[in-house]
C-alpha positions in Angstrom: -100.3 -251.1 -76.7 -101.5 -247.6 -76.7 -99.7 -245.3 -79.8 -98.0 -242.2 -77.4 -98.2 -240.4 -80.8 -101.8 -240.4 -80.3 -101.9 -239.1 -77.0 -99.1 -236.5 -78.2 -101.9 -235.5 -81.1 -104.9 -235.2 -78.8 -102.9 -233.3 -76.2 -101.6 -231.2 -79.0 -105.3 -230.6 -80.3 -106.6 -230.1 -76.8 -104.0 -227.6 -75.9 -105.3 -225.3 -78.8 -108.4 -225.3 -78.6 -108.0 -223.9 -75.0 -105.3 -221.4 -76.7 -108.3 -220.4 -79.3 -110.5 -220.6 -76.6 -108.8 -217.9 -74.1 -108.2 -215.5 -77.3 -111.4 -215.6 -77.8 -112.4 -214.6 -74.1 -109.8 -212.1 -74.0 -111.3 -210.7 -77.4 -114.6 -210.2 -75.7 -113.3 -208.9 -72.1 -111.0 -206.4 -74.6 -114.3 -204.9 -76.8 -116.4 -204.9 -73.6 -113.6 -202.6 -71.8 -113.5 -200.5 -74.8 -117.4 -200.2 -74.5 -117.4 -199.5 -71.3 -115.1 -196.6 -71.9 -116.9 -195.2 -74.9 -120.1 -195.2 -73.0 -118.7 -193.4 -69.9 -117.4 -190.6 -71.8 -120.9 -190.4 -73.0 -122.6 -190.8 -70.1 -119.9 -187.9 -68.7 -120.7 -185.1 -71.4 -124.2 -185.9 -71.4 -125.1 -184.3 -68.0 -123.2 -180.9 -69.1 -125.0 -180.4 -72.1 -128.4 -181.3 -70.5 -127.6 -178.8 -67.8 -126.4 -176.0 -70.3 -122.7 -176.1 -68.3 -120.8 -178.0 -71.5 -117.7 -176.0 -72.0 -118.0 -176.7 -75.5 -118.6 -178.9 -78.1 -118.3 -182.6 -77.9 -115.1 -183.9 -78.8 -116.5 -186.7 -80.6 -118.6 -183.9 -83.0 -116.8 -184.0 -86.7 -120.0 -182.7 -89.2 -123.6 -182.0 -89.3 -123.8 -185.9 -89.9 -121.5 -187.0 -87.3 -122.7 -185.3 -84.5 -122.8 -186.9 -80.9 -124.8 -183.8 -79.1 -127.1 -183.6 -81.6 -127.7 -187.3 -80.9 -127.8 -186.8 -77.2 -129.9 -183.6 -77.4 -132.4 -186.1 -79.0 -135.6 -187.2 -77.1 -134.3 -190.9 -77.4 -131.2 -190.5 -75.5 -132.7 -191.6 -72.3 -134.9 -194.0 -70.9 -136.7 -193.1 -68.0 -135.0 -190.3 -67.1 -131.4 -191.5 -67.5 -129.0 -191.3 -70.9 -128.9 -194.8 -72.7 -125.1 -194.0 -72.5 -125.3 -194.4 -68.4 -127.5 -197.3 -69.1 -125.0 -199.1 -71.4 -122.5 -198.3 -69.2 -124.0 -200.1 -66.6 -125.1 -203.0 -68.5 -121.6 -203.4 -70.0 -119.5 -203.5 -66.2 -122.1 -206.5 -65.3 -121.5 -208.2 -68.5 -117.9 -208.0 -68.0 -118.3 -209.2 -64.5 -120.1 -212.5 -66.0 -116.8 -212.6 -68.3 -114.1 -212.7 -65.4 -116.3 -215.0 -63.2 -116.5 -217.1 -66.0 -112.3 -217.1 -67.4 -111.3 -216.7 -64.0 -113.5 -219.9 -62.5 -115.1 -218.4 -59.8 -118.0 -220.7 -60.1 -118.6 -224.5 -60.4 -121.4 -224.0 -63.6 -118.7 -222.5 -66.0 -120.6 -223.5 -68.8 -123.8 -222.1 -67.5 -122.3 -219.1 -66.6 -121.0 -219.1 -70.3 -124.5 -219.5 -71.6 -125.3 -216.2 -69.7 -122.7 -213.9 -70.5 -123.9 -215.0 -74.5 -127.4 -214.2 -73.8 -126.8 -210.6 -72.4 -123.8 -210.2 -75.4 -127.2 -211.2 -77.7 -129.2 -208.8 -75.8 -126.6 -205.8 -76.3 -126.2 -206.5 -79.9 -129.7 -206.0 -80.5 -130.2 -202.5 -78.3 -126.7 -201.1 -80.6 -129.3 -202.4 -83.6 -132.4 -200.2 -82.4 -130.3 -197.2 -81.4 -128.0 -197.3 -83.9 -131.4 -197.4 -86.6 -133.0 -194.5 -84.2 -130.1 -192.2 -85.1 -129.9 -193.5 -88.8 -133.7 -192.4 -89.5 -135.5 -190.8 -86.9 -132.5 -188.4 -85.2 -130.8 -188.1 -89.0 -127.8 -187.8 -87.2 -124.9 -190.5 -85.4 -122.9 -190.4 -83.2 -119.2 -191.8 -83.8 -118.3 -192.9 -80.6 -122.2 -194.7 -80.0 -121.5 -196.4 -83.2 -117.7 -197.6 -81.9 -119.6 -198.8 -78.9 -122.0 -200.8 -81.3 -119.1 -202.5 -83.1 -118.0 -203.3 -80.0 -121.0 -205.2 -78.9 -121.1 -207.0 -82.3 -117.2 -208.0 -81.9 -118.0 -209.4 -78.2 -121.1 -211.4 -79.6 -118.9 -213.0 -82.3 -116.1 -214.1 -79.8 -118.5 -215.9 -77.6 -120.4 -217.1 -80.2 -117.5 -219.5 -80.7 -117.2 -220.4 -77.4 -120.7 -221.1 -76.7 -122.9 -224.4 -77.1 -126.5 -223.9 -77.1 -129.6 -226.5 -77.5 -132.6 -225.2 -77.4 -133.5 -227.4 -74.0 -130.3 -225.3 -72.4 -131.8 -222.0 -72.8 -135.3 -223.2 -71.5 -133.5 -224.9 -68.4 -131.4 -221.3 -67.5 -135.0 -219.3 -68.1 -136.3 -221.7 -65.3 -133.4 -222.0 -63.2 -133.2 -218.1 -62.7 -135.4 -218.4 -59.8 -133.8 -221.4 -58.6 -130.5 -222.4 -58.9 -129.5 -219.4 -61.4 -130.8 -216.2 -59.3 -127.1 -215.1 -58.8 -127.9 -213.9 -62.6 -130.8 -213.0 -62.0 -130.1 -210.6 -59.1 -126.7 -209.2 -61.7 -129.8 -208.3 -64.1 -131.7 -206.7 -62.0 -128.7 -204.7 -60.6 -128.2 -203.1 -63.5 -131.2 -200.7 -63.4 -130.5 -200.0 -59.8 -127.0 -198.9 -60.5 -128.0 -197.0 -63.3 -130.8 -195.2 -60.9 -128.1 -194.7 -58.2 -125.9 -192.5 -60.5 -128.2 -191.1 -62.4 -129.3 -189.8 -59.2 -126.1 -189.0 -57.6 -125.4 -186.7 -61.4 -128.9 -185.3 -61.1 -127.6 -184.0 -57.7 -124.1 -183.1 -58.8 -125.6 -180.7 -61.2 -128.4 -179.5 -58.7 -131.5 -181.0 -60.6 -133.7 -183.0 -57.9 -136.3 -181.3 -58.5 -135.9 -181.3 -62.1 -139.9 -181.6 -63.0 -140.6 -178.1 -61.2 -138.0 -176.7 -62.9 -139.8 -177.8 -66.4 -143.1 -177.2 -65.2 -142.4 -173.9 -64.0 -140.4 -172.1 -66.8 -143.5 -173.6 -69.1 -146.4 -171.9 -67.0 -143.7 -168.6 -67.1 -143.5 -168.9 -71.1 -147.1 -169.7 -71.6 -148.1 -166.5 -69.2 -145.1 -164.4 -70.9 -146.3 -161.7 -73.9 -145.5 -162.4 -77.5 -143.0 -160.7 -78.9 -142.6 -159.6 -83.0 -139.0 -160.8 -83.1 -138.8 -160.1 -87.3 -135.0 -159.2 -87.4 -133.1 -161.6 -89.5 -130.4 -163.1 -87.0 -126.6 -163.5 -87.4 -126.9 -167.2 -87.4 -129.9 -169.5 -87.7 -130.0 -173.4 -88.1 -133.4 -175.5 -89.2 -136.1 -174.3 -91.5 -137.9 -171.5 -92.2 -140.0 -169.7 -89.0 -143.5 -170.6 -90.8 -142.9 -174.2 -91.1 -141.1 -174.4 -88.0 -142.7 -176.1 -84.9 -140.7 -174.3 -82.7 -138.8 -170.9 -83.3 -135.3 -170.4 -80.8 -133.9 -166.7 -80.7 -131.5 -166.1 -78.5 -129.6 -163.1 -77.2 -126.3 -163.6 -76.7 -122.8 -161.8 -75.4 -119.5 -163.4 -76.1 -118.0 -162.3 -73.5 -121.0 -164.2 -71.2 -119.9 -167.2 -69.5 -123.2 -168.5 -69.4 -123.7 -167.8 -73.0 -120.9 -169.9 -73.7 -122.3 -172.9 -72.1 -126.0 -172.4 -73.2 -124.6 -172.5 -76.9 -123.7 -176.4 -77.6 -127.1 -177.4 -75.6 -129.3 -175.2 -77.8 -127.3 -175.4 -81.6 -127.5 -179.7 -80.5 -131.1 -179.2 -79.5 -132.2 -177.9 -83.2 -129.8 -180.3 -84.9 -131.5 -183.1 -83.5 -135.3 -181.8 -84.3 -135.8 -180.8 -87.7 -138.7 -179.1 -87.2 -136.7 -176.9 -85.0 -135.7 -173.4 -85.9 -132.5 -171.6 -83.8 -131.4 -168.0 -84.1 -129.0 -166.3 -82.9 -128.3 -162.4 -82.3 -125.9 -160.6 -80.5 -126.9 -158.6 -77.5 -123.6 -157.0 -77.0 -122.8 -155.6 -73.8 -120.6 -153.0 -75.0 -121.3 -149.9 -75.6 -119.5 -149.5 -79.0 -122.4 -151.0 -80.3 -125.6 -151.5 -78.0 -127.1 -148.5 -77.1 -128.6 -150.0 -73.8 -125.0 -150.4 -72.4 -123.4 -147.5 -71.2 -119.4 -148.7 -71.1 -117.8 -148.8 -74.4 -115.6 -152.0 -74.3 -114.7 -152.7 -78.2 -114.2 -156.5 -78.0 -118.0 -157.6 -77.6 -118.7 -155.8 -80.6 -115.7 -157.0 -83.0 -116.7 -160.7 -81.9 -120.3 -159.9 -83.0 -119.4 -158.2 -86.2 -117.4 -160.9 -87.2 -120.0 -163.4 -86.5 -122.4 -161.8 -88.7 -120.2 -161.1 -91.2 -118.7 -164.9 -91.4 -122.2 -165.9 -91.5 -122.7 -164.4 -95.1 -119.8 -167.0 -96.4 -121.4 -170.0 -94.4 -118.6 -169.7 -91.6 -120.7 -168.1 -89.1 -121.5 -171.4 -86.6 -117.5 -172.4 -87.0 -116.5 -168.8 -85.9 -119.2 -168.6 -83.5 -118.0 -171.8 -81.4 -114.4 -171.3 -81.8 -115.1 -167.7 -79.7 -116.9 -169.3 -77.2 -114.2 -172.4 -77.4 -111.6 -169.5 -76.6 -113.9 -167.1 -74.4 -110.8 -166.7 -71.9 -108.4 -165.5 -74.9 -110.7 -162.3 -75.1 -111.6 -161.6 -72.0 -107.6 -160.4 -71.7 -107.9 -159.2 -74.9 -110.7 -156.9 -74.6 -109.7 -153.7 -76.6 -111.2 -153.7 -80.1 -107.3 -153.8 -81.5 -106.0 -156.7 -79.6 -109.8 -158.9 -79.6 -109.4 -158.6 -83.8 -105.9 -159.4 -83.3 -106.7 -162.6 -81.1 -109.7 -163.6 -83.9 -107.0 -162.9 -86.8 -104.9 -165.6 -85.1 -108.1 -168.3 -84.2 -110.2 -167.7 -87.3 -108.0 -166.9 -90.5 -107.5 -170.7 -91.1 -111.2 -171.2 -90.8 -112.9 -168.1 -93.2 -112.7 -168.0 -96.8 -110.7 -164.4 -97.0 -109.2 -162.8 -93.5 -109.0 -159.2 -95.2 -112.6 -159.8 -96.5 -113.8 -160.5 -93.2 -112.0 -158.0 -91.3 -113.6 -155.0 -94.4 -116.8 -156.3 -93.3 -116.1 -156.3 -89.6 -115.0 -152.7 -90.2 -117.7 -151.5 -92.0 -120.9 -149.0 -91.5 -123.3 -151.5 -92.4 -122.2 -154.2 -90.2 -122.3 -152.0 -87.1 -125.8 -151.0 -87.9 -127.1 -154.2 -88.2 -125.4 -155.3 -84.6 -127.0 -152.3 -83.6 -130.1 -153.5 -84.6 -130.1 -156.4 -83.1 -129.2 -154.8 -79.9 -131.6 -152.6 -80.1 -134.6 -154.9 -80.9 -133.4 -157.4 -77.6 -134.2 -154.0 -76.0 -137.7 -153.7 -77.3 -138.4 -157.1 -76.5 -137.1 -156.6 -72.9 -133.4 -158.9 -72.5 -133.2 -157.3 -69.5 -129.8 -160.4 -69.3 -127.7 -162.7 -71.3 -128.5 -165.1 -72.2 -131.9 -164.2 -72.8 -133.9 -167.2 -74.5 -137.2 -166.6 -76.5 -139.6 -169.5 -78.0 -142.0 -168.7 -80.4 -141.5 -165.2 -79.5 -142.5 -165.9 -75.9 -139.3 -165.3 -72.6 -138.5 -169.2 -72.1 -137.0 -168.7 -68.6 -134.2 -171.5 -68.2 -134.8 -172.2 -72.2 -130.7 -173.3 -72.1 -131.7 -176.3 -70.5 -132.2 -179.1 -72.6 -135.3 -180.6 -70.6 -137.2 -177.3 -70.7 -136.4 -177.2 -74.5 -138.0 -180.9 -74.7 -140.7 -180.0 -72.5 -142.1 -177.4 -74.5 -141.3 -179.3 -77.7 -143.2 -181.9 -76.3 -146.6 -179.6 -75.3 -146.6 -178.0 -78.5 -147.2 -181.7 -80.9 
């Protein structure tokens, strides 16, 4: 006679394996989904800041280390043409398809189909290993939400890898059966660069940039044809290292009270973040009266928001009160009489400077609203004829907010 106890214990064993089993697949579905939603959100600020229409920073942006437009702003965000976020979003939604095909049984070669969904969780892994060493040592800066997407590949790799059974005459068998009885997979893989192509496209269109190459090619025949300007006024603000060992000098002229100012600002201060050799200024071409001399209506809040940006930049606190102005742009267009715009910074800034009252003496002062002056008066001799007006190496860069004219002239000055 057969023992039931032993049929109890092999049920028993059976029955939890498939319970490990399913955790396991439900593991890897979970961290893929995840992925998927990191790398949308990536793929969805990417175009914005490309474009110079971001209303702001990135929300995943904590320090200078930590910085996910500086890492997008990068020349290896993309690969031909379209942000590796779009990419891995892409690559991700197939791979999960493999996944539910798979725990769902929509397929009579489960265990093939198991082998596949390993070696693109393999192949994933190992992109999150060469970006994630890009950023680490060539961009010098990371992204927090790229790296959450990289854990998450690592995680999905490690649940399958204890579902999966191998030999090396199984993965030789599904390289030659992709063109036989495996070209279901194959035609998944090639799928995702045409998806990728599709809305990369379909963004590129969205934000008006079909013809993106003329648009590069012509702002760099403008600059190269455009008259050098002697641009030697120290700015509010600058980022990257000195003008004479810099590859490429920024200096912008800027309003705070210029919508377009406020989007050009995350695309340009991520652009120099992520090239070292990159130099960005900034000075304030207010368009107020009060303090530019080319502006005829005396206005008041345009200049206090400039003041105070250069005078927060002698504590270090200049980029932080720079971006939260543009952050709350709206707050002082209401709030446009000098009283009521220091009022409004009083209440957005006074957490974020070392000393409100030593701020607002500065703000207040002679010297201060000579140097914005100044600067007002030198966009004039250089002819910002419009903010904001964008200037490389001292040369008009027409379009210069737009992150592929910035990496176009980068890219013809090596």
């Amino acid at each position: 006679m057969v023992d039931s106890a032993m049929f109890f214990d092999l049920d028993y064993d059976l029955l939890l394996t498939r319970s490990y089993n399913l955790t396991r697949l439900k593991l890897a579905i979970f961290s893929t989904l995840v992925a998927i939603g990191l790398h949308a959100y990536l793929a969805w600020t990417y175009y914005p800041l490309k474009f110079a229409q971001s209303s702001g920073e990135s929300f995943c942006n904590l320090n200078a280390t930590f910085n996910c437009d500086a890492v997008a702003a990068s020349s290896f965000s993309s690969l031909l043409g379209a942000p590796m976020a779009l990419w891995g979003l892409t690559t991700n939604i197939v791979f999960l398809f493999i996944l539910l095909i798979y725990g769902l049984r929509f397929t009579d070669e489960a265990e093939r189909t198991l082998r596949n969904s390993f070696y693109l969780a393999v192949f994933i892994a190992a992109t999150s290993i060469v970006m994630g060493s890009i950023s680490l040592f060539l961009i010098n800066s990371l992204c927090i939400f790229c790296i959450a997407a990289y854990i998450c590949s690592f995680v999905t790799l490690m649940a399958l890898w204890q579902l999966v059974k191998i030999q090396s005459s199984d993965f030789i068998n599904d390289i030659k059966s992709l063109f036989s009885k495996n070209k279901s997979f194959l035609i998944l893989l090639v799928s995702i660069p045409v998806f990728t192509y599709i809305l990369h496209a379909s963004m590129m269109r969205e934000y008006g940039a079909e013809k993106l190459q003329q648009i590069i090619n012509s702002s760099l025949v403008e600059w190269s044809s455009n008259p050098k300007q002697e641009i030697d006024l120290a700015p509010s603000l600058f980022i990257g290292p000195d003008r004479d060992s810099a590859r490429l000098t920024i200096s912008e002229f800027a309003d705070f009270l210029c919508g377009h100012c406020k989007h050009a600002s995350p695309t340009l201060e991520a652009f120099a973040k992520s090239h070292p050799d990159v130099r960005f200024e900034f000075y304030s071409f207010a368009l107020d009266g009060e303090c530019n001399e080319v502006v005829n209506a005396k206005v008041g809040a345009p200049c206090v928001l400039a003041k105070a940006v250069y005078c927060a930049g002698k504590t270090d606190k200049g980029w932080e009160v720079h971006n939260t102005i543009f952050k709350n742009q709206d707050l002082f267009y209401t709030a446009r009489t000098t009283s009521a715009a220091t009022e409004a910074l009083k209440t957005l800034t006074e957490s974020k400077v070392d000393n409100w009252n030593d701020l607002l003496e500065c703000i207040n002062s002679e010297e201060t609203l000579e140097q914005i002056k100044k600067q007002g008066k030198k966009g004039e001799q250089v002819g910002v004829k419009g903010t904001p007006s964008i200037y490389a190496n001292g040369k008009l860069l027409p379009r210069g907010q737009l992150l592929p004219v910035l990496q176009g002239l980068y890219n013809q000055l090596k």
